[in-house]
N, C-alpha and C positions, 0 to 999 in steps of 0.2 A: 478419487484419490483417497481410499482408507489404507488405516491399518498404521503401525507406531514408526515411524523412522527412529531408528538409534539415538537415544538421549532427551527424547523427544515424547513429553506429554501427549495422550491421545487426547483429541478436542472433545466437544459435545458435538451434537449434530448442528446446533445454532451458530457456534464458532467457526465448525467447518466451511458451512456455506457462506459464513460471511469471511470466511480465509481467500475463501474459490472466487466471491465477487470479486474481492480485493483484486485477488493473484489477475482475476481475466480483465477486468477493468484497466491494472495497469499496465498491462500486453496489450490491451487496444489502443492505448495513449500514447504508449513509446513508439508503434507501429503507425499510427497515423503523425508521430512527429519528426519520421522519414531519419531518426535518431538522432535530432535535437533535446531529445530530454535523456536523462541516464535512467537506469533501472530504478534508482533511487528517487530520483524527481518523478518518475511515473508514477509510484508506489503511492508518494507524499501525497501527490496531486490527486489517485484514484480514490486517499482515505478524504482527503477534504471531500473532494466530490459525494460521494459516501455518506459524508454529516460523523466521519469517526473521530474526526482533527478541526480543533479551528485554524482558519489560516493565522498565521504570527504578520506581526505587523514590522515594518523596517525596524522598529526601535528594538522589538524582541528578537531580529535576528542580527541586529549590531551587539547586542550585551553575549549572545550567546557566540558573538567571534573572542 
């Protein structure tokens, strides 16, 4: 996948392929949870996996409802 989509910064080479780990890592998660997880939980889940996100803990995802 190169090249600029509309509005859209072109990455480095290094951003890229960690866009692409991202992007297929969370298509293997949401596919393996028979869609139990949403797009967005797959996503979340593939950056923790990743090391790009810490997980939040209940008390961090109570102040942010």
């Amino acid at each position: 996948m190169s090249g600029n989509r509309a509005g859209r910064p072109l990455l480095t080479p290094e951003q890229q392929a960690l866009a692409d780990d991202l992007h297929c890592r969370a298509l293997a998660l949401r596919a393996a949870s028979d869609g139990e997880l949403s797009i967005r939980e797959a996503v979340e889940l593939a950056a923790i996996q990743l090391g790009l996100e810490a997980p939040q803990t209940m008390t961090e995802l109570q102040e942010e409802s």
